[in-house]
C-alpha positions as CSV (number, residue, x, y, z in Angstrom):
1,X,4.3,-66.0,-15.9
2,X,1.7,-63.2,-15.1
3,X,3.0,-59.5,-15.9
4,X,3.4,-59.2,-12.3
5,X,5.8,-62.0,-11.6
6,X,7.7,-61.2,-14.5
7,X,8.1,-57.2,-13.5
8,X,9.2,-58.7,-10.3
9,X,11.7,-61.2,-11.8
10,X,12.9,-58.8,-14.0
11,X,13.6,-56.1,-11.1
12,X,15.3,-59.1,-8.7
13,X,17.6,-60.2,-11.7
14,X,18.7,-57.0,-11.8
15,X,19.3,-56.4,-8.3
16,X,21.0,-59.6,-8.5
17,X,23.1,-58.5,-11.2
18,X,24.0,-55.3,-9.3
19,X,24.9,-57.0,-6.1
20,X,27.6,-59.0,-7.9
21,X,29.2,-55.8,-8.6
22,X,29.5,-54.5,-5.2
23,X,26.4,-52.0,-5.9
24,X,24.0,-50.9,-3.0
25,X,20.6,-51.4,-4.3
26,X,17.3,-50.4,-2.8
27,X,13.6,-51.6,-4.4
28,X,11.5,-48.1,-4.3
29,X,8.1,-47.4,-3.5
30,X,5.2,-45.0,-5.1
31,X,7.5,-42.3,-3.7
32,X,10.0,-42.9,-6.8
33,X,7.6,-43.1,-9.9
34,X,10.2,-43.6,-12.9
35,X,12.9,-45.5,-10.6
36,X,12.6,-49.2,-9.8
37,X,15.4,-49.0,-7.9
38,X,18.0,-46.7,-6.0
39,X,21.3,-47.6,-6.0
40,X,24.7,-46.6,-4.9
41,X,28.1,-47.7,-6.6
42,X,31.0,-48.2,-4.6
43,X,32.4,-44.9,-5.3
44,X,29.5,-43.2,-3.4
45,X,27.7,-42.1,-6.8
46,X,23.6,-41.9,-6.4
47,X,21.1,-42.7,-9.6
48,X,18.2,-44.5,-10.6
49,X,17.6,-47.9,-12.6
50,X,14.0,-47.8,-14.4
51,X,13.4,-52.0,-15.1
52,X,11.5,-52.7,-17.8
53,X,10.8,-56.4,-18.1
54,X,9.3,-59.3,-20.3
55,X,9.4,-62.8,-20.5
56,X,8.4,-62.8,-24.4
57,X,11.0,-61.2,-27.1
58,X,8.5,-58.5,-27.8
59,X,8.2,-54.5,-28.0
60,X,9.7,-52.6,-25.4
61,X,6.7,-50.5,-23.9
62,X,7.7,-46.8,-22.2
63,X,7.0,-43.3,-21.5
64,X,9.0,-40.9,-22.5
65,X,10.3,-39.2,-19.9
66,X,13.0,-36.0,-19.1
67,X,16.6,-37.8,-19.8
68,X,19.2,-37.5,-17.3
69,X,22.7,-38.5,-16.0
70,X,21.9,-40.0,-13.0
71,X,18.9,-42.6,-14.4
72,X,19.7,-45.8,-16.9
73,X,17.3,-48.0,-17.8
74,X,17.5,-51.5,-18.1
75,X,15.5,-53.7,-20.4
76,X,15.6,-57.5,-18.8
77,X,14.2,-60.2,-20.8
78,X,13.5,-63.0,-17.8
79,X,12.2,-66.4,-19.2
80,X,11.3,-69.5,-17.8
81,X,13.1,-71.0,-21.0
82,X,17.0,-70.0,-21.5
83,X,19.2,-67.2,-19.9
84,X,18.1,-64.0,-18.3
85,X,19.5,-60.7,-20.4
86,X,19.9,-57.5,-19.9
87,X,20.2,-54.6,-21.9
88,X,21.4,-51.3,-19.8
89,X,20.5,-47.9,-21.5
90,X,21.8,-44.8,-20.2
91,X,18.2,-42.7,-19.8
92,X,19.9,-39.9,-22.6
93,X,20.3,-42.6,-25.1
94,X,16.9,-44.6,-24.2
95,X,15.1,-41.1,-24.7
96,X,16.7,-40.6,-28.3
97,X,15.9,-44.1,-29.3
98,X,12.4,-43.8,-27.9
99,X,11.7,-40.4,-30.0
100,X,13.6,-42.0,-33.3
101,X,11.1,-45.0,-32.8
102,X,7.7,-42.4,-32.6
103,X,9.6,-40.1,-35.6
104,X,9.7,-43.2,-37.6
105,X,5.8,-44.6,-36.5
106,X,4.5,-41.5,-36.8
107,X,5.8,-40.6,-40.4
108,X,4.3,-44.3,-41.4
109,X,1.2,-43.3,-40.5
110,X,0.4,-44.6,-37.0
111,X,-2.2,-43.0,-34.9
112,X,-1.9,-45.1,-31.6
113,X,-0.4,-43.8,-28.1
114,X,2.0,-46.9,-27.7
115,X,5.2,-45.8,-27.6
116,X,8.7,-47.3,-26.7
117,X,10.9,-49.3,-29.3
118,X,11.7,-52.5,-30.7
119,X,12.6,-56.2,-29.3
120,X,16.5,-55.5,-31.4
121,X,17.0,-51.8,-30.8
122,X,18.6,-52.0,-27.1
123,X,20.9,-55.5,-28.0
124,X,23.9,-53.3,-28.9
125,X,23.3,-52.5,-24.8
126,X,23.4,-56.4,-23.7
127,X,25.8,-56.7,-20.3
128,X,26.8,-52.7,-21.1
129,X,27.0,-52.7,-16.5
130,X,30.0,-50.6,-17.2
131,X,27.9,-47.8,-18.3
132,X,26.7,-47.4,-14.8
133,X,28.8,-44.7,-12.3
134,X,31.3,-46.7,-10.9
């Protein structure tokens, strides 16, 4: 699978996995930079879903970005071997996990600008869709 196809995988599996739970989902556009999707829980509560996908059990690549209430993130590993997974991060606790990762790189000495964290660091977050407003 190309990055492409597996960004799109990642974000349908998601929207799939959304829709089960009575969720109205919406892909974005350009307009909506660090959402991949809008969505709207049963209860009438508005927030964000930043997918972050890969077919390979790899590094999880990111920006940091300003943590709030209303945006999770969700790291979907989508293979063509095995079971889709999905980690869901509240955006607060992706952030803190994103800075502990650069702290850590950082103090070992590395100079690059690729930030994010490891393949294990979100799998305490597998199938956490209670997380999300209800």
């Amino acid at each position: 699978m190309t990055t492409h196809h597996t960004e799109q995988a990642a974000r349908g599996y998601v929207m799939y996995e959304l829709a089960k739970r009575k969720y109205t989902v919406q892909f974005t556009d350009s307009r909506f930079p660090k959402e991949d999707l809008l969505v709207v829980s049963s209860a009438g509560k508005h927030f964000g879903i930043d997918v972050k996908g890969q077919s390979t059990k790899s590094f999880w690549q990111f920006s940091q970005r300003k943590a709030n209430d209303e945006l999770f993130i969700v790291f979907a590993y989508v293979s063509m071997q095995g079971a889709a997974r999905c980690f869901v991060v509240p955006s607060v606790n992706a952030m803190a996990l994103w800075q502990a990762y650069k702290k850590s790189a950082v103090a070992r000495g590395a100079t690059h600008n690729r930030w994010g964290i490891n393949w294990t660091t979100p799998h305490n977050f597998e199938d956490k869709w209670d997380l999300l407003p209800p």
